[in-house]
N, C-alpha and C positions, 0 to 999 in steps of 0.2 A: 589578137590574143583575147583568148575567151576569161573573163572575170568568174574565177571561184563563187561559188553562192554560198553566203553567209549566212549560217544558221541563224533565226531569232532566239533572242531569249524566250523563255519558256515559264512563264507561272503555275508553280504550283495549283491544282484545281482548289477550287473551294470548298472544304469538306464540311457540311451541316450537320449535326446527330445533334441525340439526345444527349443530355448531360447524365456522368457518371458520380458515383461516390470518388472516385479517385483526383476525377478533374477537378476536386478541392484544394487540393493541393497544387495543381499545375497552374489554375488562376487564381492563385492565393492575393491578389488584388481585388476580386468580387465580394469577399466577405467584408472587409474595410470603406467598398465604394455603398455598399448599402447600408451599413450603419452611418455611415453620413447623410444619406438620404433619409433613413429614418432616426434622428438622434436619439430618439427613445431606447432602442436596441443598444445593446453593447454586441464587438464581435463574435463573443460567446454564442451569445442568445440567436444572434443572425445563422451562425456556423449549425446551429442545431437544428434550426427552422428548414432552410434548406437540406440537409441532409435527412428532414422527414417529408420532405415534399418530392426529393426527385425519385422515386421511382410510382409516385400517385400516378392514376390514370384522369385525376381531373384536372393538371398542370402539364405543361409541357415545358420543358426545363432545356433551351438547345444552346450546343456547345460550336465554336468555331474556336479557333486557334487562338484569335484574340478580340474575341468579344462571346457577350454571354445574352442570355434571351428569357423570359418567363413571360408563359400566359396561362390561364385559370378559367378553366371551362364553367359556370356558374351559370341556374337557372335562376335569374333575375326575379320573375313571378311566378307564383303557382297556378297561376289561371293559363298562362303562356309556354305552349307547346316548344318552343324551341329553348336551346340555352345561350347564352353569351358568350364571345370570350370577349377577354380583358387580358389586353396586354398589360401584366408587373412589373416588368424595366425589359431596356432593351440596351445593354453596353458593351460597348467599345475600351478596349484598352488605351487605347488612344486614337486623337483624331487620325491617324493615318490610316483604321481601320473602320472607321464611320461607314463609306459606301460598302465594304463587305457586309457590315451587320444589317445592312438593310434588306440580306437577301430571308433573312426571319423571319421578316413579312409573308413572304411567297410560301416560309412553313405556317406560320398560322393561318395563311386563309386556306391552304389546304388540311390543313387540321380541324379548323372551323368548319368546313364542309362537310368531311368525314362525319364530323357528330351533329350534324342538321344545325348550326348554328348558322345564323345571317347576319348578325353583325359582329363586329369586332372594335371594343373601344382600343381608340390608341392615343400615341404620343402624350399621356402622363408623366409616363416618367423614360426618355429613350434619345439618346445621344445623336440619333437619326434624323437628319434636316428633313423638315415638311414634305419637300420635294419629293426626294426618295421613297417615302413614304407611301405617294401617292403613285411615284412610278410605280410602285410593286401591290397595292390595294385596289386602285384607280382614285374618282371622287372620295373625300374625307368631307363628311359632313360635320357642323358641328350641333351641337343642343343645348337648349338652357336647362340647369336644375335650378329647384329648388328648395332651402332647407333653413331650419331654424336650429338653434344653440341651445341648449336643455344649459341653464344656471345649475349652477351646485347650491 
C-alpha cells in the first residue's frame, strides 16, 4: 500500500517594502518602542518625525509585517566622495520575529550600493543578534570615536 504524500506546510514569503504613511497605524507599537528609546520624544513628536521622513529619498524606511527598519543615507565629510549609511533602529515586534528583521540588512547593503556608499554603521540601536547581522553584511568591524562634552 502506497503512503499518500503529505503536503508540507507552507510559509508565507517574506515581504520587504518600503514603509507607508498607512503602516502607522498597522504597527501602532513602533511609535511607543521609539520614544522609549529616545526619552526625550514624546509619541507625538515621534509620530511626526517619522511621518516626515518616510517618503525622503535620503532614509529608507522598510516595512515587514512585524518589524520595522530605518537607515539614513548621510555624507559624513565634505572632502569625502562617498556617503554613509547609518542604520536608525532596526525592530522586531517581538523576539519571534528577530531572524526575519535581519533580512534589512540584505536591503541596506543593497541600497547602500545603489548610492555609492561603502560603509554601513550598524547595530546601534536593532533587535538583531550580532550574528545575523554578519550573516547578511559579512565582517562587522568595529572603531573607536572620540569626543569631548561642551559644559553648559
Amino acid at each position: 500500500m502506497a503512503l499518500a504524500a503529505v503536503p508540507l506546510p507552507t510559509r508565507a514569503p517574506l515581504v520587504v517594502r518600503r514603509f507607508e504613511l498607512p503602516d502607522l497605524t498597522r504597527h501602532a507599537w513602533i511609535v511607543p518602542r521609539i520614544a522609549k528609546a529616545y526619552p526625550h520624544l514624546t509619541e507625538r513628536t515621534t509620530a511626526g518625525w517619522l511621518t516626515g521622513l518616510i517618503y525622503s529619498s535620503e532614509y529608507l524606511f522598510l516595512y515587514q509585517e512585524h518589524a520595522v527598519a530605518l537607515a539614513q543615507l548621510v555624507r559624513s565629510h565634505t572632502l569625502s566622495p562617498a556617503p554613509v549609511v547609518h542604520e536608525r533602529f532596526v525592530f522586531a515586534e517581538s523576539e519571534d520575529h528577530m531572524d526575519a528583521a535581519a533580512e534589512f540588512y540584505t536591503e541596506f547593503a543593497r541600497w547602500a550600493k545603489h548610492h555609492g556608499a561603502r560603509t554601513i554603521i550598524v547595530e546601534e540601536l536593532s533587535d538583531v543578534l550580532h550574528e545575523k547581522v554578519r550573516e547578511k553584511l559579512g565582517t562587522i568591524y568595529k572603531i573607536e570615536q572620540k569626543f569631548a562634552k561642551v559644559l553648559a
